[in-house]
N, CA, C and O atoms as a MOPAC input file, in Angstrom:
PM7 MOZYME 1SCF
protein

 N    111.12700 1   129.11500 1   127.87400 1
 C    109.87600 1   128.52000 1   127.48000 1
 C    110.02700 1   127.96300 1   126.06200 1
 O    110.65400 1   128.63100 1   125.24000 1
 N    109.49400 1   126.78400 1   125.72100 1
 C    109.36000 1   125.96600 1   124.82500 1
 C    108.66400 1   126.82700 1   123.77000 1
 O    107.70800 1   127.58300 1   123.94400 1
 N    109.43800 1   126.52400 1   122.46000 1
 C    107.81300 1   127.55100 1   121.02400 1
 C    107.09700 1   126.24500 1   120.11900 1
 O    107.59700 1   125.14900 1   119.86800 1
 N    106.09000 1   126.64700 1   119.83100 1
 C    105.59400 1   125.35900 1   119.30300 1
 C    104.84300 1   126.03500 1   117.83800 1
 O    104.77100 1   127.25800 1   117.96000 1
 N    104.46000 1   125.70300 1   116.93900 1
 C    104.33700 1   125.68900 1   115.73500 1
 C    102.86200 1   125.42900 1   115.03500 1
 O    102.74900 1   124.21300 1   114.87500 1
 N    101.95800 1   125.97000 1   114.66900 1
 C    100.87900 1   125.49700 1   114.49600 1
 C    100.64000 1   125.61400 1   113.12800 1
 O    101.02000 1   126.75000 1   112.84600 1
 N    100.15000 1   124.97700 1   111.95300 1
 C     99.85500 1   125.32900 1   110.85700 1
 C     98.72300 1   125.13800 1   110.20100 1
 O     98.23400 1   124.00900 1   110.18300 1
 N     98.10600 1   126.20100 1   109.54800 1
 C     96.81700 1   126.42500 1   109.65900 1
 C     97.01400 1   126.35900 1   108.23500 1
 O     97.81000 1   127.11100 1   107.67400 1
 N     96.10500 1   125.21500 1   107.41900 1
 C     95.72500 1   124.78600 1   106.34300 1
 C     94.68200 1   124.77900 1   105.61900 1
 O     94.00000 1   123.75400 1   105.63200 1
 N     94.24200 1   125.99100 1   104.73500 1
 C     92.77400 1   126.40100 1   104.19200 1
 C     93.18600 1   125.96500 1   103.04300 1
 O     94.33400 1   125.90400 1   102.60300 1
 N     91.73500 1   125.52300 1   102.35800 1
 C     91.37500 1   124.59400 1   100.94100 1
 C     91.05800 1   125.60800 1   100.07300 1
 O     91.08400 1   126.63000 1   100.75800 1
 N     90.76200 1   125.90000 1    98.89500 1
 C     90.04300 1   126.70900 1    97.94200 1
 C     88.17800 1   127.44300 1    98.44300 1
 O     87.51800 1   128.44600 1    98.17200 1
 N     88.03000 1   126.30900 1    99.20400 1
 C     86.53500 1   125.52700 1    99.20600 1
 C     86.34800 1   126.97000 1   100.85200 1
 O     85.25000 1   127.50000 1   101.02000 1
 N     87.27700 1   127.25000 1   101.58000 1
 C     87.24300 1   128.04500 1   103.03700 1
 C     87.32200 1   126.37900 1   104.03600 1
 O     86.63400 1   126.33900 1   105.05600 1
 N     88.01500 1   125.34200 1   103.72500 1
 C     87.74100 1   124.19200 1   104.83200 1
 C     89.48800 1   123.95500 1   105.37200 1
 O     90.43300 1   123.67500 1   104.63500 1
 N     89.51300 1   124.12500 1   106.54900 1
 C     90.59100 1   123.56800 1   107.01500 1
 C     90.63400 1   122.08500 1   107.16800 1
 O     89.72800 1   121.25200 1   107.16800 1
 N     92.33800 1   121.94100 1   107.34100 1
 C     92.65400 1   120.87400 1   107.06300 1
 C     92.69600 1   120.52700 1   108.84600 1
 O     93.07400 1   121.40100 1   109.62600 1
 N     92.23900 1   119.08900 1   109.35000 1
 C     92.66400 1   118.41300 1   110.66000 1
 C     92.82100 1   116.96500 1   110.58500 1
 O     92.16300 1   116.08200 1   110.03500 1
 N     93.92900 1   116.97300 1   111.32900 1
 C     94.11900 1   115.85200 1   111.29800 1
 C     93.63600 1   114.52700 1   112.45700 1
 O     93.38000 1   115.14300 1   113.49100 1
 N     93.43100 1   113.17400 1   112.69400 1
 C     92.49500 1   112.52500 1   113.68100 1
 C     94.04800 1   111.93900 1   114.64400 1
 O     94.81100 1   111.18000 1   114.04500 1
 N     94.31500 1   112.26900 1   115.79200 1
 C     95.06600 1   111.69100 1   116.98400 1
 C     95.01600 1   110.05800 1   116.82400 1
 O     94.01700 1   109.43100 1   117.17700 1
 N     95.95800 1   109.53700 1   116.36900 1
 C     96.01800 1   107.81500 1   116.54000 1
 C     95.93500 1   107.50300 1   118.01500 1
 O     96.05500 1   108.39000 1   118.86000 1
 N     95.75500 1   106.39200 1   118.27800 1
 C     95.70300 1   105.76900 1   119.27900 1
 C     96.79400 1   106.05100 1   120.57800 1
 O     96.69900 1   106.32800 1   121.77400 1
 N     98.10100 1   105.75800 1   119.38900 1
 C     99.11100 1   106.02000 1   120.14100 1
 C     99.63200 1   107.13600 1   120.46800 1
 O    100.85100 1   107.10700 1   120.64100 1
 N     99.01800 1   108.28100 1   120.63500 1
 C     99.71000 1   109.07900 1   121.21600 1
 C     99.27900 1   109.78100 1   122.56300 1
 O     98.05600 1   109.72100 1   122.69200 1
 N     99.80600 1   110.32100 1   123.43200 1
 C     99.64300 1   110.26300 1   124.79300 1
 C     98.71700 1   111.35700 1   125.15400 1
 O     98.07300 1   111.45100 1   126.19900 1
 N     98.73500 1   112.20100 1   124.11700 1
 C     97.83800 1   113.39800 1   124.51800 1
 C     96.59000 1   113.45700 1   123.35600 1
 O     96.71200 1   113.67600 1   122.15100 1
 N     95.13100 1   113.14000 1   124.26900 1
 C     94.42000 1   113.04500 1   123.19400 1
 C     94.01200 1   112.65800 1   122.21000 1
 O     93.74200 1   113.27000 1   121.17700 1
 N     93.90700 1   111.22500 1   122.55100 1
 C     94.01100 1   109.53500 1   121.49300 1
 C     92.86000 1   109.90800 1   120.72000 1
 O     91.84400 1   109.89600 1   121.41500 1
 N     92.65100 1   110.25800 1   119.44300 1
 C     91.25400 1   110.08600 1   118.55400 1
 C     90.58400 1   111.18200 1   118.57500 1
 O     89.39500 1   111.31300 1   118.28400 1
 N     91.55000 1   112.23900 1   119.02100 1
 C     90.89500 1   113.76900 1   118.81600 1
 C     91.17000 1   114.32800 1   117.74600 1
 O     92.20800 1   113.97900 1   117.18400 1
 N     90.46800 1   115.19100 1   117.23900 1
 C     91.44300 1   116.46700 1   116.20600 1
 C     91.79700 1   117.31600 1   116.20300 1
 O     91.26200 1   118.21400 1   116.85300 1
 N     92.91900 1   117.51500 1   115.45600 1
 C     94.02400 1   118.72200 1   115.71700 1
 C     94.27200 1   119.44700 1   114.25700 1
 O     94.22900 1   118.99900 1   113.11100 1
 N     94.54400 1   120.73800 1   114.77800 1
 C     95.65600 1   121.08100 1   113.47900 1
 C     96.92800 1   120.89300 1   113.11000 1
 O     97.64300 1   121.18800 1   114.06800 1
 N     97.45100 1   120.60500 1   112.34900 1
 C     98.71200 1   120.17300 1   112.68200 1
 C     99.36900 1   121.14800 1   112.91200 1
 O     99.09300 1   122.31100 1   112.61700 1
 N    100.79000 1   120.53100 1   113.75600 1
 C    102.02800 1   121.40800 1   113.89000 1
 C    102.71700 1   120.34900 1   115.37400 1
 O    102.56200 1   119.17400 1   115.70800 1
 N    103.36700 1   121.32100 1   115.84200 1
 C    104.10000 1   120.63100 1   117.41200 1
 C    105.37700 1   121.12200 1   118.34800 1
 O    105.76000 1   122.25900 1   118.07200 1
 N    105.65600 1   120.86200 1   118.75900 1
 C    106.81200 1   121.48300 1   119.80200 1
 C    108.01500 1   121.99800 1   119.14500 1
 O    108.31300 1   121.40500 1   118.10800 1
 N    108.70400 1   122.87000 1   119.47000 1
 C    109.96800 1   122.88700 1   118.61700 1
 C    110.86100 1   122.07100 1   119.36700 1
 O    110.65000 1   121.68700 1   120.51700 1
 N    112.09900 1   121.76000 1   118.51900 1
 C    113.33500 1   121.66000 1   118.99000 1
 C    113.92900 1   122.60000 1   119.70000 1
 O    113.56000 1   123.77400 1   119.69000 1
 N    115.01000 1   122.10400 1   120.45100 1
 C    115.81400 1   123.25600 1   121.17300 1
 C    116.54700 1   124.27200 1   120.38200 1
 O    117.63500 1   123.76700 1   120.10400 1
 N    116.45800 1   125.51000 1   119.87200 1
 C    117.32900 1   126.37400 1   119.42800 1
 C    116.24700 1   126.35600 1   117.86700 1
 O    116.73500 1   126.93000 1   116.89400 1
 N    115.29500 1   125.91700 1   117.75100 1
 C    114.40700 1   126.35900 1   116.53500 1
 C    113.24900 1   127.52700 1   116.61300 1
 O    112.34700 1   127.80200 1   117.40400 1
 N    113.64800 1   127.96100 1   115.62000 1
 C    112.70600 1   128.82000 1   115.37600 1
 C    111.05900 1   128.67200 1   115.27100 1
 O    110.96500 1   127.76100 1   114.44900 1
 N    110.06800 1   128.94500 1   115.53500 1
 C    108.59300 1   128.63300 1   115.69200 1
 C    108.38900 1   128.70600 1   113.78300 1
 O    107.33300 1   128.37100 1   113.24700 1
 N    109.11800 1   129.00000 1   113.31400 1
 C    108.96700 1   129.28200 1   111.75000 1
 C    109.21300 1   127.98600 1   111.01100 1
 O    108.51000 1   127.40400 1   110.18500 1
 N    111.02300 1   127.52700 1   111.79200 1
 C    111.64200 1   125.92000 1   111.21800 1
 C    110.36400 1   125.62000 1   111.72600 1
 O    109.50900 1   125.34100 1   110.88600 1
 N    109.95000 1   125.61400 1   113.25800 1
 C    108.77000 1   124.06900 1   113.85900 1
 C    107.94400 1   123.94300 1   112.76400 1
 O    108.02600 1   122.96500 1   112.02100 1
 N    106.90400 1   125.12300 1   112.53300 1
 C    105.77000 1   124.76200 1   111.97800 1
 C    106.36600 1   124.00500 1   110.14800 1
 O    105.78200 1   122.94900 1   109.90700 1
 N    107.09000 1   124.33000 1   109.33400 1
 C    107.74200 1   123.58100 1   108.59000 1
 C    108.32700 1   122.48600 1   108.24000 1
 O    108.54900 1   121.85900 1   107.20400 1
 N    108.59000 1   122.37300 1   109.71400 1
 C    109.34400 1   120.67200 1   109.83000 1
 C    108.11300 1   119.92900 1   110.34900 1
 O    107.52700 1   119.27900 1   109.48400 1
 N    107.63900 1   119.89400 1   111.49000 1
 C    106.31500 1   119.77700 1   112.01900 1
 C    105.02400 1   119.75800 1   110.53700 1
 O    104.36900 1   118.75400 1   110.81600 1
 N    104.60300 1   120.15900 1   109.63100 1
 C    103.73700 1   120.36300 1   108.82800 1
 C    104.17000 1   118.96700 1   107.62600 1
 O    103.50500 1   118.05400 1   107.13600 1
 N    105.57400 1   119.38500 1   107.50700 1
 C    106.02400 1   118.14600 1   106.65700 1
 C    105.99400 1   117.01900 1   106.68600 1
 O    105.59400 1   116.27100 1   105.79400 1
 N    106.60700 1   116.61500 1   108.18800 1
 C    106.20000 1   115.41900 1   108.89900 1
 C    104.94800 1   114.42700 1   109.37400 1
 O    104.82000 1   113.23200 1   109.64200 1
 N    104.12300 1   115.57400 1   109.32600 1
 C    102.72500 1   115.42100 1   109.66800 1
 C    101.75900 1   115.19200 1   108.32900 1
 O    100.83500 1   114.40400 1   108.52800 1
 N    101.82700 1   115.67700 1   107.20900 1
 C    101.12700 1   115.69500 1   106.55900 1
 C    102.10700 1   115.36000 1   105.14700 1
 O    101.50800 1   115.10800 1   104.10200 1
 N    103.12400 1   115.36600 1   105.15400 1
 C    103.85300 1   115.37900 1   103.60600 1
 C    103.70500 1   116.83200 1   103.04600 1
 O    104.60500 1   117.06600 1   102.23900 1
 N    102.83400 1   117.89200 1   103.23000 1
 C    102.77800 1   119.11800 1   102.28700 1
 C    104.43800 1   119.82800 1   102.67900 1
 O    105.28400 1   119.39300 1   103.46000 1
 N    104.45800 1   120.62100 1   102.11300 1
 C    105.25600 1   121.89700 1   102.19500 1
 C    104.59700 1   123.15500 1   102.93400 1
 O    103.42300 1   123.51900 1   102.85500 1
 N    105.05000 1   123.40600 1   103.25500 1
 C    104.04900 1   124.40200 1   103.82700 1
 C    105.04700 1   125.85500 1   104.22400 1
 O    106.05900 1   125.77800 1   104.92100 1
 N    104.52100 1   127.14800 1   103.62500 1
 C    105.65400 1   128.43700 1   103.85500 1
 C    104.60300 1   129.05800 1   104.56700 1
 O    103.47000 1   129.29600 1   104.15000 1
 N    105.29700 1   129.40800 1   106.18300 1
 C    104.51100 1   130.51700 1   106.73200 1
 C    104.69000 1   131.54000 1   106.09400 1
 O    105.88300 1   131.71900 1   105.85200 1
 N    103.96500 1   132.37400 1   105.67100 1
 C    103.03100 1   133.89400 1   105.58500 1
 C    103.08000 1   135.00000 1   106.81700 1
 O    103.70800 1   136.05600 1   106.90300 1
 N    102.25900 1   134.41000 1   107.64800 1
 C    101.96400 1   135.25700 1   108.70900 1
 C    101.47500 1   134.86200 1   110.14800 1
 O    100.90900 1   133.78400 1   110.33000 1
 N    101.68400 1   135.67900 1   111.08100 1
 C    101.60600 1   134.43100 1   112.53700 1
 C    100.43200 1   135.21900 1   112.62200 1
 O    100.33100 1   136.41900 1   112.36300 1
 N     99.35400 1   134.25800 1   113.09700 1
 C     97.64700 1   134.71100 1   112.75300 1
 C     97.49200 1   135.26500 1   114.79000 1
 O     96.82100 1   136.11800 1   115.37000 1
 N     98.32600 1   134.40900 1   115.16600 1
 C     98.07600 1   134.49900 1   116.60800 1
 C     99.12500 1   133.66100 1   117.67700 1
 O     99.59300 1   132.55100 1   117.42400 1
 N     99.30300 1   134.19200 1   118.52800 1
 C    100.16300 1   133.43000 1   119.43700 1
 C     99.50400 1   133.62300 1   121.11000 1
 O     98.93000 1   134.63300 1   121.51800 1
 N     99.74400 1   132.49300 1   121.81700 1
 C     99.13200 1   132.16600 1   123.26600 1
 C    100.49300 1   131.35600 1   123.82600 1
 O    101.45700 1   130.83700 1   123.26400 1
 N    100.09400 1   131.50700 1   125.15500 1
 C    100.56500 1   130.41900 1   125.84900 1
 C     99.61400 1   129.38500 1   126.10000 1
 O     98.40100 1   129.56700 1   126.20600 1
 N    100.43400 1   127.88300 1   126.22700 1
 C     99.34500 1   126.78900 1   126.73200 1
 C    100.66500 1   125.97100 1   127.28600 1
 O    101.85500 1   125.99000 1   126.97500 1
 N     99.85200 1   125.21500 1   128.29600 1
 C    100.25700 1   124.25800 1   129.02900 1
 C    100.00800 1   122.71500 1   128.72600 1
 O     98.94100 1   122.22300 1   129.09300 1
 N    101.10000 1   121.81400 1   127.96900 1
 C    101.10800 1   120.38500 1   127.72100 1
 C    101.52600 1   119.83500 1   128.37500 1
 O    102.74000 1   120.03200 1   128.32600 1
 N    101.24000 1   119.05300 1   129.18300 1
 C    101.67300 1   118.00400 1   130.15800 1
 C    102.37600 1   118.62400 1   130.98600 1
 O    103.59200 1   118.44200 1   131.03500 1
 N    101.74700 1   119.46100 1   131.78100 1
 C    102.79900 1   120.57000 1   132.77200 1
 C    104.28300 1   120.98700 1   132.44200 1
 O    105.25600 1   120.80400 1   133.17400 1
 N    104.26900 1   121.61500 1   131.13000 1
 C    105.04100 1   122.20400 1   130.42600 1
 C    104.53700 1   123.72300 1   129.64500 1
 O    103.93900 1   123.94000 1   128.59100 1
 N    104.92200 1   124.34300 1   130.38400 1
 C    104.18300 1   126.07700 1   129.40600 1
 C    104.77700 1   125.87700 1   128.04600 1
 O    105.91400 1   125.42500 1   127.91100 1
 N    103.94500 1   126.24000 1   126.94900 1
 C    104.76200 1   126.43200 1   125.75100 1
 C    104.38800 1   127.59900 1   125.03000 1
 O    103.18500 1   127.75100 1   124.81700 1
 N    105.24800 1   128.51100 1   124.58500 1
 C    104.54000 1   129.88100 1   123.56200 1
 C    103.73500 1   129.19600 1   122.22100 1
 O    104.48100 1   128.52800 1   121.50400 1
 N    103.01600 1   129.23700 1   122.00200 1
 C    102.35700 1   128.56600 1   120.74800 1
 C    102.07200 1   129.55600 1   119.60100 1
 O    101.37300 1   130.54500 1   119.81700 1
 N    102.62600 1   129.29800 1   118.32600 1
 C    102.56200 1   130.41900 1   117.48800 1
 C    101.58800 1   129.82500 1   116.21700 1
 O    102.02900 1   128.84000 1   115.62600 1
 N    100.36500 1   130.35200 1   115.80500 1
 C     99.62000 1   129.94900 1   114.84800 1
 C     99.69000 1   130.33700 1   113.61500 1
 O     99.01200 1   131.30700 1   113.27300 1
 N    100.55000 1   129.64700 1   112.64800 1
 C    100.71500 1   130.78700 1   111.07100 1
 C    100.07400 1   129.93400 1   110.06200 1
 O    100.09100 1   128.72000 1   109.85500 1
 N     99.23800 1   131.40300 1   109.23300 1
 C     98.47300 1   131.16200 1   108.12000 1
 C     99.96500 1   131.40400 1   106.83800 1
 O    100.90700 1   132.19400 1   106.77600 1
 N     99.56000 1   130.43600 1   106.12500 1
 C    100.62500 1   130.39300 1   104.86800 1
 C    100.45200 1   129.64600 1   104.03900 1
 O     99.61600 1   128.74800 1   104.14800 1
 N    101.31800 1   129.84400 1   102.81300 1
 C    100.74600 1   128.84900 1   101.53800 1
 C    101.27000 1   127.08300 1   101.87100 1
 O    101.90400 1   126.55400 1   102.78400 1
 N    100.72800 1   126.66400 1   100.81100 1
 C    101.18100 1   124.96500 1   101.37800 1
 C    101.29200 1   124.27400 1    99.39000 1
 O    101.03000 1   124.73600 1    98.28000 1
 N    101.68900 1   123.32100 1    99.80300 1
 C    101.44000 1   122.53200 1    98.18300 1
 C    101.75200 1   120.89100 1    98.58500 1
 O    102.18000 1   120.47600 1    99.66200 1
 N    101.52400 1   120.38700 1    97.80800 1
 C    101.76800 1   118.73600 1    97.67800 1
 C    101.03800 1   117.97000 1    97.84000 1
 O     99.89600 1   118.31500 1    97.53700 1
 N    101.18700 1   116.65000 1    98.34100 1
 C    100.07000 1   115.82300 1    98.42800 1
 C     99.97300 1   115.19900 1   100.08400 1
 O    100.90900 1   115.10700 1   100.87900 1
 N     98.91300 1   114.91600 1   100.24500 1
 C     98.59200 1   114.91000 1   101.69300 1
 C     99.61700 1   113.08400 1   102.43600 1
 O     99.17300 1   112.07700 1   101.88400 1
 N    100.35300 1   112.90100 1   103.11300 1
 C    100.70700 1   111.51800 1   103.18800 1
 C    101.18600 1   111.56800 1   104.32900 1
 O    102.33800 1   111.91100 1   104.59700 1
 N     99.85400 1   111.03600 1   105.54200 1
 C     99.63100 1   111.43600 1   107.44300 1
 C    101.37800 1   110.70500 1   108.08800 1
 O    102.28000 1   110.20600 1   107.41600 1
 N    101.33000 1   110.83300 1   108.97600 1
 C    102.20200 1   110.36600 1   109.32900 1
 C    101.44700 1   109.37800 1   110.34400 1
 O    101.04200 1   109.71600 1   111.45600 1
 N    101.33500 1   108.20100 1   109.82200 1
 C    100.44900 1   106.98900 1   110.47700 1
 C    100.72400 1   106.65200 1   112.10300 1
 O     99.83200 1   106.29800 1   112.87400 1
 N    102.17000 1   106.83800 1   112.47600 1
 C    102.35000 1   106.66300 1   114.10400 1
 C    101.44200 1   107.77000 1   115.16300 1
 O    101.00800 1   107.62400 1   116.30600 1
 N    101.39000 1   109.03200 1   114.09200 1
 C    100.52600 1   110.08400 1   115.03400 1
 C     98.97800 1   110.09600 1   114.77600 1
 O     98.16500 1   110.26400 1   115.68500 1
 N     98.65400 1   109.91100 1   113.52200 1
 C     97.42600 1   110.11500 1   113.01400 1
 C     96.84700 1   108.71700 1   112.40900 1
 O     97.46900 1   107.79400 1   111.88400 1
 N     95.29600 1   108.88000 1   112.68000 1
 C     94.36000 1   107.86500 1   111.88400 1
 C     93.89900 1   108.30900 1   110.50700 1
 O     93.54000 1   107.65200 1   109.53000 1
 N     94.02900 1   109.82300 1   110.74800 1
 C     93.54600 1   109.83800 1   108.97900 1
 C     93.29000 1   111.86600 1   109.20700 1
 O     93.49900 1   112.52500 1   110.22500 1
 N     92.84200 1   112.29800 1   107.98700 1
 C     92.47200 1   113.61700 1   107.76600 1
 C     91.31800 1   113.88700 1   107.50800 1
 O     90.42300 1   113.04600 1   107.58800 1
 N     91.09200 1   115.32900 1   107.08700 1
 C     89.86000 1   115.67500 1   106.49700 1
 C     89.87300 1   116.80900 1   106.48900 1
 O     90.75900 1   117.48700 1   107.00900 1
 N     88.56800 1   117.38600 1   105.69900 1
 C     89.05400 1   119.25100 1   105.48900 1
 C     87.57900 1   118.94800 1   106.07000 1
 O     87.17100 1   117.78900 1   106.14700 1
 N     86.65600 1   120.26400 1   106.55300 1
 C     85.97100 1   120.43100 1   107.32300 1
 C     85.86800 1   121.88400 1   107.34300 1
 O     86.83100 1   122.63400 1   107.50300 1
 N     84.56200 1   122.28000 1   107.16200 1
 C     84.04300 1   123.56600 1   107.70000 1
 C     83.90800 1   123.99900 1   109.02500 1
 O     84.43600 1   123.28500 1   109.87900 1
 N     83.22700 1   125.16800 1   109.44500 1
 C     83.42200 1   125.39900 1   111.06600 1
 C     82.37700 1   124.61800 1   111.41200 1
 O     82.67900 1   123.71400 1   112.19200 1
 N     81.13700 1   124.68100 1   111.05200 1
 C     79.73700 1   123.72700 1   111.53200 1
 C     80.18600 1   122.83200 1   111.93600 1
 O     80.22900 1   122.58200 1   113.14100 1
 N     80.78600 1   121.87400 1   110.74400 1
 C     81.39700 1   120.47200 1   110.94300 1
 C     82.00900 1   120.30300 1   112.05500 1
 O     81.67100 1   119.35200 1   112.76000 1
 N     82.68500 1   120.87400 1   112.33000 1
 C     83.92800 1   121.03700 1   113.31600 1
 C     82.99400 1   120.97500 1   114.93500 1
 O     83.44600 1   120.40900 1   115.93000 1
 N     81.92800 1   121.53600 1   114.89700 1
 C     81.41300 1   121.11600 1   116.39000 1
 C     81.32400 1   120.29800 1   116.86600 1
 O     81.38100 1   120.35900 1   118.09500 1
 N     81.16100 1   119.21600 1   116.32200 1
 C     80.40400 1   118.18900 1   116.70700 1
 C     81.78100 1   117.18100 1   116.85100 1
 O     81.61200 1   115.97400 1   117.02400 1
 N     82.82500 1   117.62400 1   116.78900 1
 C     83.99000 1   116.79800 1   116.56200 1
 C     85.22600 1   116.96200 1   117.99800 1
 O     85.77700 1   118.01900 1   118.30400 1
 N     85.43000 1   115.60200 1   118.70300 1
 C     86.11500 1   116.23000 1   119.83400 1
 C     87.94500 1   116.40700 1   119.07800 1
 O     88.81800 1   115.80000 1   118.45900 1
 N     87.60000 1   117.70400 1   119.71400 1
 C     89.24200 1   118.37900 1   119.38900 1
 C     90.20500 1   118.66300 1   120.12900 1
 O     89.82100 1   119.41200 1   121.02800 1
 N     91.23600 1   118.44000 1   120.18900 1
 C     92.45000 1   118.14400 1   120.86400 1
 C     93.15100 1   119.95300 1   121.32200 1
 O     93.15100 1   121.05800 1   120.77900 1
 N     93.56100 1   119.48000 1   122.34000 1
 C     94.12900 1   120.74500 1   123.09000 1
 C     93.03100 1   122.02200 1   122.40300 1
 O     91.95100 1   121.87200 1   121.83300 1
 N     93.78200 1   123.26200 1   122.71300 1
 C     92.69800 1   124.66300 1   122.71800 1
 C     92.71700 1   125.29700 1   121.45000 1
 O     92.83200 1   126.49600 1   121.19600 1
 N     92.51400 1   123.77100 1   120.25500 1
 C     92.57300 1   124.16500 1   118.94600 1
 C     91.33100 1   124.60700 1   118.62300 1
 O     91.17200 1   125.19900 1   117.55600 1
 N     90.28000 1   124.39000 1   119.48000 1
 C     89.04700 1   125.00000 1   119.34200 1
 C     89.26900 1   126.81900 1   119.33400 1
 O     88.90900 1   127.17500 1   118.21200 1
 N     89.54400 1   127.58100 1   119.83700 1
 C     90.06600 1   129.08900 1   119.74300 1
 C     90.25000 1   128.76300 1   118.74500 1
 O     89.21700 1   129.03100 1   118.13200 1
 N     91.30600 1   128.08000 1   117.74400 1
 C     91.92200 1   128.62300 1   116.57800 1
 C     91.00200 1   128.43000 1   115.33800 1
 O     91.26500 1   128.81400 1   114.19800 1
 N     89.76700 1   127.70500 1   115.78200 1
 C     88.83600 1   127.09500 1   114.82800 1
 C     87.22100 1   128.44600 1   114.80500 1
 O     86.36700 1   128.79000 1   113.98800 1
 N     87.67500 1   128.85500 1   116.52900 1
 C     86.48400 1   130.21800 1   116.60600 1
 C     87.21000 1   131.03500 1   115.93100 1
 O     86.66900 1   131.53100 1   114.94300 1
 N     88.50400 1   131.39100 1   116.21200 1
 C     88.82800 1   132.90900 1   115.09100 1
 C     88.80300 1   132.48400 1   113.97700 1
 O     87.66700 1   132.74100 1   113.58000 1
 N     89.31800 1   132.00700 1   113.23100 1
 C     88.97100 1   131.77900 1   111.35600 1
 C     88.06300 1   131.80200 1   111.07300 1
 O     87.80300 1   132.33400 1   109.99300 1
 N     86.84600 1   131.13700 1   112.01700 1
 C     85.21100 1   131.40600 1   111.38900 1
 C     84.74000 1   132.77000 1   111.59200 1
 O     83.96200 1   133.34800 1   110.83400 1
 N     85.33000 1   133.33200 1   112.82100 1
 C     84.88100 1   134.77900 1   113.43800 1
 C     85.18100 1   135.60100 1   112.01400 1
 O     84.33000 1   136.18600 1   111.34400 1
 N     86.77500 1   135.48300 1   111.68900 1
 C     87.31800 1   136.62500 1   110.62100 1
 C     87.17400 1   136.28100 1   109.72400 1
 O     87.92700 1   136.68700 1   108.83800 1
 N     86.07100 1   135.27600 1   109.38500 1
 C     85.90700 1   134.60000 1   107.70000 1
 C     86.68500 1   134.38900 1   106.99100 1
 O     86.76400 1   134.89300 1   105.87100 1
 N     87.83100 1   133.18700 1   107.71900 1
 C     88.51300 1   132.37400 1   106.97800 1
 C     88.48100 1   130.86200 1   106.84900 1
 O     89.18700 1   129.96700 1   106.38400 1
 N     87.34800 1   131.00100 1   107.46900 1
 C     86.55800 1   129.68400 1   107.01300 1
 C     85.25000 1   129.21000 1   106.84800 1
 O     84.62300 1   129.33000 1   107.90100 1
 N     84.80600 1   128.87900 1   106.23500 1
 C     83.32300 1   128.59600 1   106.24900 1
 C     82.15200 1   128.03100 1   107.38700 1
 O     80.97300 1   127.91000 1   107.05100 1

C-alpha cells in the first residue's frame, strides 16, 4: 500500500493553512486541501510530507508528530495517509500547476468551503482538540 503525507499548517492566529485545487488537476478542480501527497516508491511518509509541503507551498516544514493516520481510497488506489502536526518557516510560493492560490482560515470559515478528499475529518479534529479556531 501506497503512504501519503499530509501537512498540517497552524498560524500564530489558531488558522490553518489550505490550499485552492487549480483547474488542472484531476482530482477535485477548485476544491481545498491541505497540503501534502502520495509518496514515492521506497519513501518514507516523513520524506513525503517534506518534499510534498516544499513543493506545494515553498515552506520548510519539520514533522513533529503524526496527529493521525487512515486509510483512503484515490482513484481506486488504497493509500495509508499519515497527518503530521510540525513546525514550518519561510515564505508561502503555491506551486501554480496544482493550486489557484491559499489562505489561512478558521474552522467556521472552513464550512462553507468545498474541500477536497476527507480533509474535512482533519479540519473536525483540530477544531474538536482546539487546534484551531
Amino acid at each position: 500500500m501506497r503512504n501519503a503525507g499530509i501537512g498540517i499548517i497552524i498560524d500564530t492566529n489558531g488558522r490553518i493553512l489550505l490550499l485552492k485545487r487549480s483547474n488542472y488537476t484531476k482530482a477535485f478542480p477548485h476544491h481545498w486541501n491541505v497540503p501534502g501527497g502520495k509518496g514515492e516508491i521506497g519513501e518514507t511518509p516523513e520524506n513525503t510530507v517534506i518534499r510534498e509541503i516544499k513543493e506545494e507551498t515553498g515552506l520548510d516544514f519539520i514533522p513533529i508528530k503524526i496527529y493521525f493516520t487512515c486509510i483512503v481510497e484515490n482513484s481506486g488506489e488504497m493509500i495509508h495517509s499519515h497527518r503530521f502536526l510540525g513546525n514550518w518557516s519561510g515564505k508561502i510560493k503555491i506551486q501554480e500547476t496544482e493550486s489557484d492560490g491559499y489562505a489561512w482560515y478558521n474552522y467556521e470559515e472552513t464550512r462553507n468551503l468545498k474541500i477536497a478528499f476527507n480533509h474535512n475529518e482533519i479540519l473536525e479534529r483540530l477544531y474538536t482538540d482546539g487546534l484551531i479556531k
